[in-house]
C-alpha positions as CSV (number, residue, x, y, z in Angstrom):
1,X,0.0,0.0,0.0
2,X,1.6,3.4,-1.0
3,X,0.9,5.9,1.0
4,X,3.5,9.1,0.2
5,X,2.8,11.0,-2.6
6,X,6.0,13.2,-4.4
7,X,4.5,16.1,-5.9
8,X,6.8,17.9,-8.6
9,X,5.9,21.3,-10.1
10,X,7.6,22.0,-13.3
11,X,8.3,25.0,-15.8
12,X,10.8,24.7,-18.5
13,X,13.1,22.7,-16.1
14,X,14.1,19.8,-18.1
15,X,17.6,20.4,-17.6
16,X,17.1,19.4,-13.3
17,X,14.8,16.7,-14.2
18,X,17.3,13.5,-14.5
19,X,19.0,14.8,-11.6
20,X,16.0,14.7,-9.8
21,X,13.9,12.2,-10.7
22,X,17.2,9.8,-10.7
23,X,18.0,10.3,-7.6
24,X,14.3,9.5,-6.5
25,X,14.4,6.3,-8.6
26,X,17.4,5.4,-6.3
27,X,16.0,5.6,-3.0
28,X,15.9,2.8,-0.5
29,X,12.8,3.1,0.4
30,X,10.0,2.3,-2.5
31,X,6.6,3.1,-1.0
32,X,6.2,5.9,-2.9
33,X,4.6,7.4,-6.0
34,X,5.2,10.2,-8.6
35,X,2.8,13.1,-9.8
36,X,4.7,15.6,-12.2
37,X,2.5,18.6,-12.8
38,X,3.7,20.9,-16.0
39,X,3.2,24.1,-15.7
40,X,3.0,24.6,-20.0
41,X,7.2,24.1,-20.9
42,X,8.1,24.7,-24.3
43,X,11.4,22.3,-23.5
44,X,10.1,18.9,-23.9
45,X,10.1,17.8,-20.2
46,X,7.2,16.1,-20.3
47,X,8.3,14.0,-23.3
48,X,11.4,13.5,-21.2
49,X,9.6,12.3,-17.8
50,X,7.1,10.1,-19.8
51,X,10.0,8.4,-22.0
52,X,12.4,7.9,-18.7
53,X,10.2,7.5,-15.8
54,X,6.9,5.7,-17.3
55,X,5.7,5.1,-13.8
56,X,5.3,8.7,-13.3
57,X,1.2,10.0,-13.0
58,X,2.0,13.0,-15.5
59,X,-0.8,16.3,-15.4
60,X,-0.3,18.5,-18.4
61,X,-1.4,22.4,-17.9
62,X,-1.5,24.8,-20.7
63,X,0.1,27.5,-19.3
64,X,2.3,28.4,-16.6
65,X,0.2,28.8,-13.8
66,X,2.5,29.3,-10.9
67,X,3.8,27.4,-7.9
68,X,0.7,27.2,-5.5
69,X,-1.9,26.2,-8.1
70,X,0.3,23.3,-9.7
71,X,0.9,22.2,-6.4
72,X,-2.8,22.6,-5.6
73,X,-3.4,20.3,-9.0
74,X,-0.9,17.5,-7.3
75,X,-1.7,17.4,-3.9
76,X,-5.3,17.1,-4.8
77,X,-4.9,14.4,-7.0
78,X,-2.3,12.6,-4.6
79,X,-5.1,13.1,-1.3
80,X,-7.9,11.4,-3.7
81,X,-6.2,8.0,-3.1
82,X,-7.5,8.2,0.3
83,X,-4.2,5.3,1.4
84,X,-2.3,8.4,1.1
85,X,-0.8,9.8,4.6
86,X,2.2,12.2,3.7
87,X,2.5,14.4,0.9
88,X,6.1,15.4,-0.3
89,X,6.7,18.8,-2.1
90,X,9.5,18.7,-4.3
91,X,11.5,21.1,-6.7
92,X,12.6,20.3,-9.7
93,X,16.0,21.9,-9.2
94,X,16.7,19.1,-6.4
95,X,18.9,16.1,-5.8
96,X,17.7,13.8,-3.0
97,X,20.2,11.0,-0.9
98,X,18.5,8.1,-1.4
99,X,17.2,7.9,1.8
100,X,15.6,11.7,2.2
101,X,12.0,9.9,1.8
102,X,12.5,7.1,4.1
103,X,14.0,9.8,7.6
104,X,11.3,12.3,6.4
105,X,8.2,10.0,6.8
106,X,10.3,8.1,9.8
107,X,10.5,11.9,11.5
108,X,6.8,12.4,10.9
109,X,6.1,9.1,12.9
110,X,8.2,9.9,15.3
111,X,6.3,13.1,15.9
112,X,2.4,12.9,16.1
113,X,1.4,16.8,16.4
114,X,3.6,16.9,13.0
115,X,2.1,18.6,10.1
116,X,5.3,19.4,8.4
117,X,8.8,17.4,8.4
118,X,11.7,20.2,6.9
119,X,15.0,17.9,5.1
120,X,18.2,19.2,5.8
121,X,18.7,21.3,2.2
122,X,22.2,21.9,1.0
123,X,23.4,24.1,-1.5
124,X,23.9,22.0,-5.1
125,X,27.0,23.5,-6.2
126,X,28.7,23.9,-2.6
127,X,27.3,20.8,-0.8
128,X,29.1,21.8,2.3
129,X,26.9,24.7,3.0
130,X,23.4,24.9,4.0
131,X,20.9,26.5,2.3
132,X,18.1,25.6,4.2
133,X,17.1,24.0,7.4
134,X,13.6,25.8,7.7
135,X,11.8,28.8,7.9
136,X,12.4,31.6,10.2
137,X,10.4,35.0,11.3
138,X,12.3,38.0,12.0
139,X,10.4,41.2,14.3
140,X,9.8,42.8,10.5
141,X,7.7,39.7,9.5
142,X,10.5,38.9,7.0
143,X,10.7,34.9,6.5
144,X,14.6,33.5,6.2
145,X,15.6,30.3,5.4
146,X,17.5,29.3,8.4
147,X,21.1,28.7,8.3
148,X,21.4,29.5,5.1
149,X,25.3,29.8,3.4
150,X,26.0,28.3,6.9
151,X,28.5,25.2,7.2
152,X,26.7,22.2,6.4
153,X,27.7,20.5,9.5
154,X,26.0,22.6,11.6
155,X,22.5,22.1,12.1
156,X,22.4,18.2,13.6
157,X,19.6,18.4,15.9
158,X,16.0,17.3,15.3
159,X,14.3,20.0,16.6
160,X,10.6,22.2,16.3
161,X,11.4,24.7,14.0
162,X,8.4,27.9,12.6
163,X,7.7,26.1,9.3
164,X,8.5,24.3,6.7
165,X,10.3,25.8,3.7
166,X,8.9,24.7,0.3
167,X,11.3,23.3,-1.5
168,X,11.0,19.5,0.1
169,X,9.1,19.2,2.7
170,X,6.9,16.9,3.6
171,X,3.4,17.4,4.9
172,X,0.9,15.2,6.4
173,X,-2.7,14.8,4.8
174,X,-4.4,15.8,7.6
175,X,-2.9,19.0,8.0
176,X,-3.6,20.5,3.9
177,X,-7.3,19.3,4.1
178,X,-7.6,21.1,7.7
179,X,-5.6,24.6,6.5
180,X,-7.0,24.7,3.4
181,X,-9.3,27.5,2.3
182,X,-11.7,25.9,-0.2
183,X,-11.6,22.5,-1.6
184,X,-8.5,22.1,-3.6
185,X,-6.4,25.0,-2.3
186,X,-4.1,24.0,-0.5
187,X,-1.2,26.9,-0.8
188,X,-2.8,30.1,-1.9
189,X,-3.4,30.3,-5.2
190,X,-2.7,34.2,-4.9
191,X,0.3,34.2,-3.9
192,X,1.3,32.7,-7.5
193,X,4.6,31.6,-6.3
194,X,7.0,33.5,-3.1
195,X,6.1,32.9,0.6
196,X,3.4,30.4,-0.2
197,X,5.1,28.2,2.0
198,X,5.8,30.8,4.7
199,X,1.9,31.1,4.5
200,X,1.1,27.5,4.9
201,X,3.6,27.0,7.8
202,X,1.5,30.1,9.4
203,X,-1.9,28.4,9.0
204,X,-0.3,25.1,10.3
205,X,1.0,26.9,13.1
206,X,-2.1,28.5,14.1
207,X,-4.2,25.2,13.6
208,X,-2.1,24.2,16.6
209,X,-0.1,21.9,14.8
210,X,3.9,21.5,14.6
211,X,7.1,21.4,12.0
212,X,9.9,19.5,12.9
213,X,13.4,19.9,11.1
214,X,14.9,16.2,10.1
215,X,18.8,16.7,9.9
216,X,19.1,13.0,8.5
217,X,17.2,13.6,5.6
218,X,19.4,15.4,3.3
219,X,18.5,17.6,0.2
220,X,20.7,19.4,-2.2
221,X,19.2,22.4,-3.9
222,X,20.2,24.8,-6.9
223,X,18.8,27.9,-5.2
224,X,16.4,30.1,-7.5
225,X,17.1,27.7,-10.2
226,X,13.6,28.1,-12.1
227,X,12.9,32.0,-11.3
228,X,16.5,33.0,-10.9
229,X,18.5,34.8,-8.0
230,X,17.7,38.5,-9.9
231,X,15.0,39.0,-11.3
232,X,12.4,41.5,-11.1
233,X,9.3,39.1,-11.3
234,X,10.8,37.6,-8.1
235,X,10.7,41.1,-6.5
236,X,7.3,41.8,-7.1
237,X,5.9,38.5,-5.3
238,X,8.2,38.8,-2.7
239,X,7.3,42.4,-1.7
240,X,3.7,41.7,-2.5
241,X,3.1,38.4,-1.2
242,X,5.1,39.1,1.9
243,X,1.8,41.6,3.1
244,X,-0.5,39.0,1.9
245,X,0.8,37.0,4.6
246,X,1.0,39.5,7.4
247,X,-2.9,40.2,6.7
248,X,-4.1,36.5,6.4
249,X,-2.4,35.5,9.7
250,X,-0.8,37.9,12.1
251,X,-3.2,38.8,15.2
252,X,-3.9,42.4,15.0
253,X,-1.2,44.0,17.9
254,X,1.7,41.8,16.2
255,X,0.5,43.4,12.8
256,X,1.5,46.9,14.2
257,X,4.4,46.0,15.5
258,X,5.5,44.1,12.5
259,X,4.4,46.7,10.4
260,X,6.4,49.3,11.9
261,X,9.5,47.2,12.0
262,X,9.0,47.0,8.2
263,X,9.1,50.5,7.7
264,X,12.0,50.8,9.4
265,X,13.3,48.1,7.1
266,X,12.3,49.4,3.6
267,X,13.8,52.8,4.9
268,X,16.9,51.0,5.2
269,X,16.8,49.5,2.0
270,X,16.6,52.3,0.2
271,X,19.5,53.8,1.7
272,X,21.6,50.9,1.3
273,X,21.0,50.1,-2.3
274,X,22.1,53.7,-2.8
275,X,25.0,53.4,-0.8
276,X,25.5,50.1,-3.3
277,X,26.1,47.9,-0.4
278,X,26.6,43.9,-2.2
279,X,23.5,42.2,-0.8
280,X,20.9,44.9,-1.8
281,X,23.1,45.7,-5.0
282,X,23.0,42.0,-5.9
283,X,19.4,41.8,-5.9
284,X,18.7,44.5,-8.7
285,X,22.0,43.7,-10.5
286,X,21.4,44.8,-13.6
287,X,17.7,46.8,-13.2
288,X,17.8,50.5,-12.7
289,X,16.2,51.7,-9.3
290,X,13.5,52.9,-10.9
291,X,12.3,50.0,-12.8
292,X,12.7,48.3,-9.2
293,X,10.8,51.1,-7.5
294,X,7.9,50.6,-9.8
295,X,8.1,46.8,-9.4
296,X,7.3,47.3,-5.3
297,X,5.1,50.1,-6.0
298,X,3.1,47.6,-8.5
299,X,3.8,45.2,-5.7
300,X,1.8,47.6,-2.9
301,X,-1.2,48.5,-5.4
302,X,-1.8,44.6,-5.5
303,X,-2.3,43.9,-2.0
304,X,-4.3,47.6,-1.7
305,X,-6.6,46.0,-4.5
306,X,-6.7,42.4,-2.8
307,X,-7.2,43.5,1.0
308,X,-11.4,42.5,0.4
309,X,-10.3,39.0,-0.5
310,X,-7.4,39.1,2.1
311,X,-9.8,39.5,4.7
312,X,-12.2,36.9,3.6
313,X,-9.2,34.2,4.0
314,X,-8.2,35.9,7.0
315,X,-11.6,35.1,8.9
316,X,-11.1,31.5,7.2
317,X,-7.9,31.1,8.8
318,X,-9.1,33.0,12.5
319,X,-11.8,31.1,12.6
320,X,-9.8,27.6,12.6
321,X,-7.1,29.3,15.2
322,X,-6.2,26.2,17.1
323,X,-8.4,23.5,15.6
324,X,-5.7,20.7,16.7
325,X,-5.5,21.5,20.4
């Protein structure tokens, strides 16, 4: 009886896939199945996955609809085989060790009030450095990927971490069809892509149920390897998506506070790009401020003309506040 679904959203990223799905066919541990949603490439991957990896349940879209509803499209699909426990989200731009399924759903038994499981993630290119061992909050509301460009020894304990960052994480049944807002939506299907996850782990969190980080189960990740390290589509649903969150979740006094504290940081910003200090340059290597400053002031007008809807799902998600306890 399987009952762990892999779910792997794809866009143009046939050049991960044997990397990926090769190191899946590897693993120990077999109880698992496939479902490789396409998000409309135009580079043959799904010719590619149904030629190599004919066991694979392939769902074909016609255009690129984003993270959160190709994911939606999967984990329905995958929690429609009702033997299905765990659900496993999974980049394309991954290799996994061949036992990253196995300690993952051995964590998740191991911890009851789970309803996430974060993988050690190390960087692809520089496998002795971390590039994620879960998500992490700071006062502005900013999420982090903790430990990130940290050595990859570090790190070693199982522990309860926020949430659980999107790249590979494993999630239990129970706790998508409890935080979801309608049937079907699992991640937010307007946050498109960015801090989907960070939103999840909120609603997960507030549901009264746990994430655990899993040092044993070990991930290596080419980091922005679909939407790129710089680019100016990755800015908008950052800066956007990042308020979506805030309103969905935060209780109201926290909202001020984190608020402020963001203020504060987009004041700093600002004066560091101009001052061209390397991490703010690097982000908008190669954009003029201006074309950046009208990506966040784009970014701003969105959540201005979403707060109706924003509020809707924040009731939703009030209303469940926790459901588990």
């Amino acid at each position: 009886m399987i009952n762990i679904a892999v779910i792997i959203v794809n866009w143009n990223g046939k050049k991960y896939l044997k990397d990926c799905f090769g190191s899946l066919q590897d693993h120990t541990y077999k109880n698992f199945k496939i479902i490789f949603v396409d998000n409309g490439s135009k580079d043959d991957s799904v010719d590619f996955v149904g030629k190599n990896y004919p066991e694979t349940e392939i769902i074909k879209l016609q255009k690129n609809t984003g993270f959160c509803f190709g994911y939606n499209i999967g984990i329905k699909k995958a929690l429609e085989d009702k033997n299905v426990k765990y659900v496993v989200i999974l980049n394309n731009d991954t290799k996994l060790d061949e036992k990253y399924v196995e300690k993952l759903v051995n964590c998740a038994e191991r911890h009851p009030d789970a309803g996430s499981i974060q993988p050690k993630i190390l960087n692809f290119f520089e496998k002795n450095k971390i590039d994620c061992a879960g998500i992490y909050i700071t006062r502005d509301g900013t999420a982090h990927n903790r430990g990130y460009g940290e050595s990859g020894k570090k790190y070693g304990e199982e522990k309860e971490i926020f949430g659980a960052n999107g790249t590979a994480s494993l999630f239990t049944g129970e706790a998508l069809e409890k935080t979801q807002f309608r049937k079907g939506e699992y991640f937010d299907n307007g946050h498109f892509a960015f801090y989907e996850d960070v939103d999840l782990a909120w609603r997960i969190k507030l549901a009264g149920l746990k994430s655990y980080y899993c040092p044993r189960s070990i991930v290596y990740h080419v980091h922005s390897g679909t939407a790129g390290k710089t680019s100016l589509m990755k800015a908008y649903y950052l800066h956007r998506n990042y308020f979506f969150t805030i309103i969905k979740n935060y209780p109201c006094g926290l909202m001020v506070k984190t608020l402020f504290w963001r203020l504060l940081s987009y004041v700093r910003l600002v004066f560091n790009v101009f001052r061209k200090k390397k991490r703010e340059t690097e982000f908008v290597s190669g954009q003029s401020k201006a074309r950046v400053a009208i990506v966040i002031l784009r970014a701003w007008g969105s959540v201005i003309w979403n707060i109706p809807g924003l509020l809707k799902k924040r009731h939703i998600i009030q209303k469940r506040k926790g459901e588990f306890h």
